[in-house]
N, C-alpha and C positions, 0 to 999 in steps of 0.2 A: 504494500500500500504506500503513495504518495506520503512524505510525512511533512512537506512544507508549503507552501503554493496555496493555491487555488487546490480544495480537493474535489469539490465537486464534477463528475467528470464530463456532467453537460457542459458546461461552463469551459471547461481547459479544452474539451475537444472543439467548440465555437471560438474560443480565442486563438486555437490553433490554425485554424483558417481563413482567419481575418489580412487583409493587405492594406498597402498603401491606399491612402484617401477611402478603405471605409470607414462605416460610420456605426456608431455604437451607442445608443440608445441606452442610457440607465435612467429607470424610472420610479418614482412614488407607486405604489397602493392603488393611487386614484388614475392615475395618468391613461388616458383611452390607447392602447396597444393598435398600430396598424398591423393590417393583413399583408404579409408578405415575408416579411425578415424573419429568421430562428430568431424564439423566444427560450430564455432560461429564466424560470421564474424562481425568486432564491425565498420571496415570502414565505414565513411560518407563522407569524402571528402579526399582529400590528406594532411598527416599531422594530421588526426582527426580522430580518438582520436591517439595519439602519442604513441611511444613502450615504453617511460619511466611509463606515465600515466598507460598504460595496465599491465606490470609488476609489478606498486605498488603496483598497485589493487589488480591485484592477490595474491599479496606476503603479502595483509592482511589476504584471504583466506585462503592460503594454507602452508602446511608445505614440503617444499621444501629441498631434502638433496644431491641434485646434481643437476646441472647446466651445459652443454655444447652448445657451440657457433662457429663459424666457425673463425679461426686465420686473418684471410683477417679485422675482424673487428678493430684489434688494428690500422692499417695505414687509412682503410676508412671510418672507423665510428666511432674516437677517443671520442665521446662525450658518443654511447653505451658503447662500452668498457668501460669506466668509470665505467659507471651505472653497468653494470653486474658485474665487478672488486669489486666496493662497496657493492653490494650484497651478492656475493659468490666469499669469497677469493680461494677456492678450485676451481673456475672456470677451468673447460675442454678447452680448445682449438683445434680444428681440421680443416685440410681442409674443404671447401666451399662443394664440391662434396661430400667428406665423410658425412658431416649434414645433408644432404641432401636425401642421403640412409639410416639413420639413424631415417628420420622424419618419415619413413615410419610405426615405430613401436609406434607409439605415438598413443595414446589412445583418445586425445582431440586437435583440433586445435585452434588458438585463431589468427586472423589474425586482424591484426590495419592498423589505416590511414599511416602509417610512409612509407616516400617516400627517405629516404636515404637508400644506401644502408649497408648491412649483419645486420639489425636491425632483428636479430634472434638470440631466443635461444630454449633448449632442456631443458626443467624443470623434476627434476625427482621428482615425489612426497615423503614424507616422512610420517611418523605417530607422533601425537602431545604425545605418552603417550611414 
């Protein structure tokens, strides 16, 4: 068995796949999932596993060169904002609805326990070399 990483093996075998300029979807609870992209849903209960938790996780994975998030989150999700702020100074900001039409192109979804709201963002993959 895996004893570090990602163990989930939905999750490691979608990251495993993933290229240049996709797009990766981590989302809230709430967040309406488009039809198209693998979904790996990590939800167990409300809260669990959390979007800060999901995001590190994957930001050990992955190389990440663009980041977009819906603007609503600075006023109602001041603690994501943070987080995402902390991550990716070049962070995107867009309407709620614009993210939204935009999740549609996402290549991987990653939906968490997280029960507050716009605890979303748009990861754009990058390449380590």
């Amino acid at each position: 068995m895996k004893k570090s990483g990602i163990l989930n093996r939905h999750l490691a075998g979608a990251i495993a796949e993933l290229g240049h300029g996709d797009g990766v979807l981590v989302c809230d609870a709430g967040m309406p999932i488009p039809s198209g992209p693998r979904v790996v849903d990590l939800a167990f209960r409300a809260g669990t596993p959390s979007f800060a938790e999901v995001v590190d996780g994957l930001l050990d994975e992955l190389v990440v060169e663009g980041a977009t998030a819906a603007e609503e989150i600075r006023d109602a999700n001041p603690a994501a904002a943070a987080l995402l702020a902390g991550h990716f100074p070049g962070l995107e900001l867009l309407p709620h609805d614009e993210l939204k039409v935009r999740t549609a192109s996402a290549r991987l979804v990653v939906r968490t326990g997280e029960a507050r709201p716009y605890a979303n963002v748009l990861l754009r993959c990058g390449v380590f070399f």
